[in-house]
N, C-alpha and C positions, 0 to 999 in steps of 0.2 A: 424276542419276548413279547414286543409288543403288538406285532402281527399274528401271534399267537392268537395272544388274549382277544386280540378285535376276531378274527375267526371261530371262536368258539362261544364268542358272548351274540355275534350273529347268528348262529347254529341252534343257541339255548333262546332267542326271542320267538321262536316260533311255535305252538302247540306242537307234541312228541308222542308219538305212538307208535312203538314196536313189540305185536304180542299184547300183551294184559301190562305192558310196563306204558305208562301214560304223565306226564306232567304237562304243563306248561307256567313256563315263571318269563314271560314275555314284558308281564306287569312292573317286574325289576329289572330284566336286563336290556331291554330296549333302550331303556335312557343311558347307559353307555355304551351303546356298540361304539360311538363315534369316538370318545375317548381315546383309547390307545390307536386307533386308525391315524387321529390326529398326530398325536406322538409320533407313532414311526412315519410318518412322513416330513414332518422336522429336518430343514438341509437337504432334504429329496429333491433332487431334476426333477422336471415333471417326468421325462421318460422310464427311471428309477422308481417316480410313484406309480405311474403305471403297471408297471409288471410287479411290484412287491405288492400293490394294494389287489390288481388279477390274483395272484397268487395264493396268499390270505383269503379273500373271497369265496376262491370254489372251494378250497373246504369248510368254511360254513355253508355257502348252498348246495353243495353235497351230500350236506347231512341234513340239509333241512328238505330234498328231495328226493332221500332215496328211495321212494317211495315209485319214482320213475318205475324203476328195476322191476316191481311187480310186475305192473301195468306192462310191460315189454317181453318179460319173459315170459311169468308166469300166465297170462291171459292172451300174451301177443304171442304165445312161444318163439321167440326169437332165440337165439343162441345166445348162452349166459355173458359172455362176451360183449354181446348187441346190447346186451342190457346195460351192461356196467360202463358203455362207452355213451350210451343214451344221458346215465347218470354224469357224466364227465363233460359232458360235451354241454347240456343245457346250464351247469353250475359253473361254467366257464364264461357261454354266453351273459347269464347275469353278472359274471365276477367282471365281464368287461368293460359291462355300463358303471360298475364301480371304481373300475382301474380310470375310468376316462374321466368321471367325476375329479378323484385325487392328483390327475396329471392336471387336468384346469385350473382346480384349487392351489396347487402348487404354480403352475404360472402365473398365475394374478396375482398369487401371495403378494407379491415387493410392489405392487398399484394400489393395492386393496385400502390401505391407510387404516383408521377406526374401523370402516367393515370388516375388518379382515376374520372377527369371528363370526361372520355370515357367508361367505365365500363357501366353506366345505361344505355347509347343512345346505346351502342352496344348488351347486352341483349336485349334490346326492340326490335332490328332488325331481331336477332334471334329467338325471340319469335315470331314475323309476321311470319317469313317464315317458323317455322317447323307449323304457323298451316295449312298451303295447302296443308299436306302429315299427317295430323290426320285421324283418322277413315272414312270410308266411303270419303274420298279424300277430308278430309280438308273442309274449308271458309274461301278462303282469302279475306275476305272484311273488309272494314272499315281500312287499314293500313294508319301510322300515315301520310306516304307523299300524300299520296291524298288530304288532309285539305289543300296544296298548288295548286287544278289541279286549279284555276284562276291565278295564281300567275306567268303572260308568262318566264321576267327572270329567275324563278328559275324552271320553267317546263323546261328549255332546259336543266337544266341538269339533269334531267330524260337520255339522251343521253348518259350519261358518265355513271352515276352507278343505271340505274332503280330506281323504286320506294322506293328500300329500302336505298339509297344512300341518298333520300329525310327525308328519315324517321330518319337516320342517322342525317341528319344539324339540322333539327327541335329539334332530342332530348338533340342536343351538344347545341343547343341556347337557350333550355328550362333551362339547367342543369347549363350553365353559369349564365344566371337568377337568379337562384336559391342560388347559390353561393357568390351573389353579385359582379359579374364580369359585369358590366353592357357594360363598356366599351369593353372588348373584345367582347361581348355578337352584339352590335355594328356593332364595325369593321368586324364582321363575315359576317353579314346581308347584310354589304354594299358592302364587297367583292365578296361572291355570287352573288348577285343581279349584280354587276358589269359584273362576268364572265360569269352570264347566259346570258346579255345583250348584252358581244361581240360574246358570242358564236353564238347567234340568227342570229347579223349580219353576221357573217360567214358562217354560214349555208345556208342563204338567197345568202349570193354570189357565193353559190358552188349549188346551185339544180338543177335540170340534165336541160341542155337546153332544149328552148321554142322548143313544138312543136304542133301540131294541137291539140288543147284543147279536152280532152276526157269530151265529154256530156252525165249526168245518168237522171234517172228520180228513183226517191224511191217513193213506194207507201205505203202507208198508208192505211190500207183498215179500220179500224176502226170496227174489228169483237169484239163483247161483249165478253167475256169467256163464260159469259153461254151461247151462241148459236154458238163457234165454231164450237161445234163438233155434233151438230146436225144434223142428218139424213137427214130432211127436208128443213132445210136452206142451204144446203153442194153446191150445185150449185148456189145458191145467192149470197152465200160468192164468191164464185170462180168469176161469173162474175162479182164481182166488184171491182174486181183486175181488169178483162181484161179492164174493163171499164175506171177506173181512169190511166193506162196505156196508153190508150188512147187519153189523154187529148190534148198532143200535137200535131203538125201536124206530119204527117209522115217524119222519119228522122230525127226528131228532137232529138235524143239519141243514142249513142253508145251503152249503156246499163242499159239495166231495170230491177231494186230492187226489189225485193218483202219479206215480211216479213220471220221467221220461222213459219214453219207450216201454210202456207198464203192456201196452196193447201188442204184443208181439206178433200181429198179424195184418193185414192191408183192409182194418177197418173198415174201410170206402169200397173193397169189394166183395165183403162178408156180409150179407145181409143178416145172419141171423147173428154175428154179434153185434152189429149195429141194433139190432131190434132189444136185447139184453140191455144196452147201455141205457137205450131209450125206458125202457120195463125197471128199469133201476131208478133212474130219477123220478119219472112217474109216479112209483110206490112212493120214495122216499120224501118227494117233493124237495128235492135238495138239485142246484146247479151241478155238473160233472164237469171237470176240467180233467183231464188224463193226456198221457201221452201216448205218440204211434206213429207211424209212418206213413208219411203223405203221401199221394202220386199226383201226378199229371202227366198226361199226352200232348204233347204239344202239338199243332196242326203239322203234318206232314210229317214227322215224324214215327219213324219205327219203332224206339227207341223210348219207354216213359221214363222223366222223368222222378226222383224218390227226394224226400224232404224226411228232416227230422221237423216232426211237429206235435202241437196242441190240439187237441180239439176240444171245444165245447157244448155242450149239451144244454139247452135250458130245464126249469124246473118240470118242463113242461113235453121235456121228452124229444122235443129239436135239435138237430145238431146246427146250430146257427154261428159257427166261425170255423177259422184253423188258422193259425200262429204257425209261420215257418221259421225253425232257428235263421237269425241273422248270422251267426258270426259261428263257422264250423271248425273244429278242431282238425288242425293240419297232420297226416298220417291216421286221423283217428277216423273222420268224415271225410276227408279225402285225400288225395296225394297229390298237391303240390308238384306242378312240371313233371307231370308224369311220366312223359317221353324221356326225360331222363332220371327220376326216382321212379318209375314206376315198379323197380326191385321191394321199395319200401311200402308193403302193400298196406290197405288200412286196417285198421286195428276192429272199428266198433259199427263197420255196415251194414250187417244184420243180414237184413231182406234184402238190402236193395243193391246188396255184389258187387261192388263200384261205388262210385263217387258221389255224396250227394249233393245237392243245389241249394245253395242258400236263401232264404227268404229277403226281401224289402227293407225292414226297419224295425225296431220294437215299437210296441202302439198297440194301446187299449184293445181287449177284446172284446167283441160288439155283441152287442143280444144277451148279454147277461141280465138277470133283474137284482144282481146285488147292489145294496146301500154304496158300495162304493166301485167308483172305476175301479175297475180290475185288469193288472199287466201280467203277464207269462215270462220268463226269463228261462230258458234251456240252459240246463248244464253251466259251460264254460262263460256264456253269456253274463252271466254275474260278475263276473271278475274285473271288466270293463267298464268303470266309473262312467264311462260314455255313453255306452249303451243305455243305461238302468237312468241316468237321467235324460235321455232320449224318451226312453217310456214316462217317464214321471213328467217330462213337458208336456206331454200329449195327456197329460188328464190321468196319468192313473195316480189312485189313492191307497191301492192294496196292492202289494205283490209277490207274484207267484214264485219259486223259483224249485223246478222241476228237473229230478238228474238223477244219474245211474251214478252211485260210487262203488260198485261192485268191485270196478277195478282194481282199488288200492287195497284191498285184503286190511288187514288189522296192521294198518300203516297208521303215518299223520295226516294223512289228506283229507279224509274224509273231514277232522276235525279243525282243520287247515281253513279247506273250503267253507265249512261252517263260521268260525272268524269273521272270513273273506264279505260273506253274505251279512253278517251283521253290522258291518261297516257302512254295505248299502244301504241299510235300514235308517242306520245312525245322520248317514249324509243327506237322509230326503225327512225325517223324520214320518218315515211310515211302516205299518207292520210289515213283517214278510212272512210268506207262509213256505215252508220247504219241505217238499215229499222227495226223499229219496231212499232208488231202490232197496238197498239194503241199509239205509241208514249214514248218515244220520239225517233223523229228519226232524223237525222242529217247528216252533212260533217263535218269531224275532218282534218284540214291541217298536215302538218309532221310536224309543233314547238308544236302539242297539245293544241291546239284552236279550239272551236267550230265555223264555220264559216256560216252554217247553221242550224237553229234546228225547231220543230216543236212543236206547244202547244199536251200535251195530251190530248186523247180523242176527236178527231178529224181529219174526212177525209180526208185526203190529197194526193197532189203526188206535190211532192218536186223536181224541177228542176233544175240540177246548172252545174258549171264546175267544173271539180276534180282537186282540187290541186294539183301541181307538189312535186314527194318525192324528197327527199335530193339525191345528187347526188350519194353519196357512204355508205355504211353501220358505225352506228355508235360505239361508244365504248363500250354497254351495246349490240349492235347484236353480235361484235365479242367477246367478253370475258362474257358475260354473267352476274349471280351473284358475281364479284368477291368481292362486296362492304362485304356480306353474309360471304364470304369464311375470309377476313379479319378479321371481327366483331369475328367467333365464334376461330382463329389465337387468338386473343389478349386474349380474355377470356380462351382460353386454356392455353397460358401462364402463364399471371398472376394465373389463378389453381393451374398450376403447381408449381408456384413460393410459392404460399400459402402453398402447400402441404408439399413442400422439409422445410421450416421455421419448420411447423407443426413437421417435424420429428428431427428435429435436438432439439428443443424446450423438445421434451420426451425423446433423448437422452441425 
């Protein structure tokens, strides 16, 4: 029963979309996923916790990824099979950083002493974060404090100790629960809830002074996946970028969004739509940041290299940068040991029929003349806590976050990923701006609120003011994971403490 309940209360913390049917009640059931987890592991061997808490898990991440199955079948054509073993296979992985979490918590339980309702909420944490740095570079999706990104009080303190700091209260409040501490369980909630409340106001009274409103225009160009990348429709696509770009009067924008991979053709060797782009911001007098496909020839080589990248245009008609994604999606942008997957071909190369090349780092794009640095994040780049304050070290004060959700059809993903991004916003305290293909695409303020969003599957160009960032860097830009470094401190401890008992015990 009560691996049930933990399964399903996992399952329901995450934004839901199947079809026109949509909820998300994250904002409630987040705070006890941990609860009955706790319970049925009561009297548990760790080996015992292990496999029942595995087991529980993948069906919650099951249902909170089925959304794989599209992306594989439907768009990957894979055999339906392929798909459903896609969906099995990665809801396992995650179920397993949970099963290892619950096997630790369960061994340390009889060391633990007073800690001992910190032990599970701090393996859980640990378990989130080593899985970003698994095979093939991790999937950090689905972590436990996303289930709060509506929840504005407690999303400010995203500022203080990132998402894992979140995932942290949720599982101390689950575990109190559990416990029958209802009352501390309580006073916790309301404490929180209090601090993230004055923190908000305090934020709001320190964001950098008023100055000339920076005006964007995001475009939505509404490309099907199955006709991105087509030959024949490649300049159709492209002018209806320039066109929904267009919408406003001239000057109406500082600067103009356009999706990942919005340019479906090799830019850098198209001279007459590099001359469009340039004819575009010229009129509009507006920056252009868009997405497309990079090349390079390396010296002696046969052979050019392809990148998924940015490029930028100034107000002024220059293309004065290009952003390569750092961190490329495995089977998607390329295949992993491919000598031997190379059966599992990739999913989203486009143009470049093969494998693409990852870029350096994220970091500021240069030649821009907006009021504030401004960072590029591709796609899956987002999801990586790491990443996005890598860019926010290096100076940026705006950021971009640019992606195809074509993929996932009228799933959760697209609404998922949305979440996902607002968390980053929440932990640096700065806007984000998000064009994506088919939506959703949006304005993220710097407390982690969506302030504008747009329905999927549908044309659009989205026009607003950017929100002002916080005036100063906050405590999760300057110190980073330390909520992380704590969590796996305590548990080393207590180990340790387990260990040394352990020896004295045979002595």
């Amino acid at each position: 029963m009560w691996g049930a309940a933990f399964a399903a209360l996992l399952a329901l913390s995450f934004p839901f979309r199947a079809g026109e049917l949509r909820f998300d009640v994250g904002i409630f059931t987040g705070w006890l996923v941990l609860a009955p987890l706790a319970l049925m592991l009561e009297g548990l061997s760790p080996r015992r916790a292990f496999l029942w808490t595995t087991g529980f898990a993948s069906l919650g991440f099951a249902a909170v990824l089925f959304w794989l199955y599209v992306v594989v079948v439907v768009h990957g054509r894979a055999p339906a099979l392929i798909g459903v073993a896609a969906v099995i296979g990665v809801a396992l992985a995650l179920a397993a950083h949970a099963g290892l979490a619950a096997a630790l918590a369960r061994w340390l339980a009889p060391s633990a002493g007073r800690a001992g309702l910190l032990v599970l909420p701090a393996a859980w944490v640990v378990s989130e974060h080593l899985r970003g740095f698994d095979l093939f570079g991790g999937f950090p999706w689905a972590y436990l404090g996303y289930a709060v990104h509506a929840d504005g009080p407690i999303l400010q303190l995203a500022g203080l100790g990132g998402v894992w700091g979140l995932s942290f209260l949720l599982g101390l409040v689950g575990v109190l629960l559990s416990r029958g501490f209802w009352r501390a369980a309580v006073i916790l909630l309301a404490v929180t809830h209090a601090l993230g409340f004055s923190q908000r106001l305090f934020e709001i009274g320190s964001a950098e002074p008023a100055q000339t409103p920076l005006r964007v225009q995001i475009v939505q160009g509404n490309i099907p996946q199955g006709q991105k990348w087509d030959p024949e429709l490649a300049m159709r696509n492209f002018d209806a970028h320039i066109r929904l770009s267009r919408l406003l009067d001239e000057g109406g924008a500082d600067l103009i969004l356009w999706p990942e991979s919005a340019v479906p053709i090799l830019i850098e060797q198209q001279p007459a739509a590099r001359e469009a782009v340039r004819k575009l911001a010229r009129e509009t007098g507006a920056v252009v940041v868009l997405g497309g496909v990079g090349l390079e020839w390396p010296p002696q080589d046969r052979r050019p290299l392809y990148f998924n990248s940015v490029f930028a245009v100034s107000s002024s008609g220059d293309f004065v940068d290009r952003y390569d994604k750092t961190h490329l999606v495995p089977f998607g942008e390329y295949v992993p040991m491919r000598r031997v997957l190379g059966f599992l071909s990739g999913l989203a190369t486009g143009l470049a029929q093969g494998d693409l090349t990852p870029g350096d780092r994220p970091r500021v794009l240069k030649g821009l003349s907006l009021r504030h640095a401004t960072s590029a994040l591709i796609c899956y780049e987002v999801i990586y806590p790491g990443l996005v304050r890598q860019a926010v070290r290096d100076g940026a004060r705006l950021l971009l976050n640019l992606t195809n959700d074509a993929w996932y059809g009228r799933t959760s993903a697209p609404h998922q990923f949305l979440a996902i991004a607002a968390m980053r916003s929440a932990e640096h305290g700065l806007p984000m701006l998000r064009a994506a293909n088919t939506g959703v695409s949006g304005i993220i303020d710097a407390n982690g609120v969506v302030v504008h969003e747009t329905p999927i599957f549908e044309e659009r160009a989205l026009a607003a003011v950017v929100p002002p960032p916080r005036a100063g860097p906050t405590l999760y830009t300057r110190f980073g994971d330390w909520v992380v470094s704590m969590c796996w401190g305590l548990l080393i401890a207590i180990g340790g403490i387990r260990i040394v008992k352990r020896r004295e015990l045979a002595g």
